[in-house]
N, C-alpha and C positions, 0 to 999 in steps of 0.2 A: 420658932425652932432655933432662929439663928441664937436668942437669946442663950441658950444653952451649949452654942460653941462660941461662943466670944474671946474664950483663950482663941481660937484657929483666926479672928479677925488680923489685917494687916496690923502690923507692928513694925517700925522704924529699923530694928536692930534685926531681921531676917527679910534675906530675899526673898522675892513677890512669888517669881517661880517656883521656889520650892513650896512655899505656903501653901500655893494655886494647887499643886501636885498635890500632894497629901491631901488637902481638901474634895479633888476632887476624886481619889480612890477612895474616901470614905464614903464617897459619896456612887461609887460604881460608876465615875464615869471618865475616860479618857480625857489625859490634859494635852490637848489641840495646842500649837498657838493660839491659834486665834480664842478657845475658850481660858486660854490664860490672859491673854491680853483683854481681853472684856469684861474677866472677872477684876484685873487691876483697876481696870476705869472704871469697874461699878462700884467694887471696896473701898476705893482709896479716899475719897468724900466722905464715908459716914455713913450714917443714916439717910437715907435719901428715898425720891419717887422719882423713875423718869419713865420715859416710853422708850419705844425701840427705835423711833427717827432723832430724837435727841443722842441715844447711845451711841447711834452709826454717824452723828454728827462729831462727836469728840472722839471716837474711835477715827475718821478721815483726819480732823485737825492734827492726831496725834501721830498720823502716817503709818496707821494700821490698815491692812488689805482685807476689808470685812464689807462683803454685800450689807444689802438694807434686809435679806432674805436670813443674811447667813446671824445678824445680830438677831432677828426674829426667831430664829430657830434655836439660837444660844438661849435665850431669854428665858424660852417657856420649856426648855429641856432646864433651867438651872431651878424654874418654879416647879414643874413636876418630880424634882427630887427635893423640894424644899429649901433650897439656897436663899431664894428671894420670894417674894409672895409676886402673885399677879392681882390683879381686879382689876374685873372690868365695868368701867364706870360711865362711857356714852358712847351705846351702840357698841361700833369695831373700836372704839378705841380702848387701848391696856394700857395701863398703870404698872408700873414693874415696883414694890416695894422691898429695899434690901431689911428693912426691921420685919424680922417674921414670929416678933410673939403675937400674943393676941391683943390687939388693939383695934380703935376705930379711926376711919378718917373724916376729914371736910372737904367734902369739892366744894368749890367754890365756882358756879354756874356763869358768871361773866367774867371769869380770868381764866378757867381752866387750871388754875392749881390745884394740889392736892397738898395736906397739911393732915400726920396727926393727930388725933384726940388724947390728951393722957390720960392712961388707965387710970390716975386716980379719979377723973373727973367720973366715970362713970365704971358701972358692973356690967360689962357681956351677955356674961351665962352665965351665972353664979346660981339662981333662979328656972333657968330652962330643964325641964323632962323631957329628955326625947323618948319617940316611942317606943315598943317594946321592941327588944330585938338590935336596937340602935344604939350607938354612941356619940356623943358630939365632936368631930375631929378637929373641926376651926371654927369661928364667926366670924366674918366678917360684916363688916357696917359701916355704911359709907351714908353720911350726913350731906344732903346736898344743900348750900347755901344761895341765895342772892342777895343782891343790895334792897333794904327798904327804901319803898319810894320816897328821892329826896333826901337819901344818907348818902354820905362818901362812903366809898369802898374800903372795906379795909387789906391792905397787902399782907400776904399769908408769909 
């Protein structure tokens, strides 16, 4: 989805705040500080994957006043209107991904990273019927990897 606001992604020559703003009435939702500030620390890198103890770790370094509750709550209120994708990939743990077209990832089972697939390497759902009555709204796929026995690891 993000793919199709990528004008609205941070840009150098306008302020964060107002970007945050207007992003987040298109999106129906009040711009809090604090969901402004945690939308800058999640935009301002790129593309990325993190969780929500990493988020609340650079939101503290950065001397923002944000519970571990309140990033958790940001998180999955910015996934349920589609800002950033969630997956969840081991158990209670979530994956927060700000690229929200359709793609796949790699976890990687002895480091815990996450890494995407590029969509050229492979097709989704190009191929899938849902059934009747149905639509397909997303896919997601997550590739889970380990090391062969006796290979070095490789770093994602």
């Amino acid at each position: 989805m993000f793919d199709s606001m990528d004008e609205e992604r941070p840009t150098a020559s306008e302020p964060a705040v107002r970007r945050s703003r207007s992003l987040f009435e298109k999106h129906g939702l009040r711009a809090t500080r604090q969901r402004i500030g945690l939308a800058k620390l999640l935009f301002s890198k790129g593309n990325r994957h993190v969780t929500a103890d990493a988020l609340a770790v650079e939101a503290h370094a950065a001397r923002m006043t944000a519970s571990l509750a309140t990033v958790y709550n940001v998180l999955n209120l910015f996934a349920q209107v589609g800002l950033i994708r969630s997956l969840a990939i081991e158990g209670t743990k979530t994956i927060f991904d700000t690229n929200t077209s359709d793609h796949g990832h790699f976890f990687f089972e002895d480091t815990g990273e996450v890494c995407d697939i590029a969509t050229d390497e492979i097709k989704f759902a190009g191929d899938l019927e849902p059934p009747e009555g149905y639509e397909i709204v997303a896919v997601d796929v997550v590739v889970r990897l380990r090391p062969k026995s006796g290979s070095v690891p490789f770093s994602a």
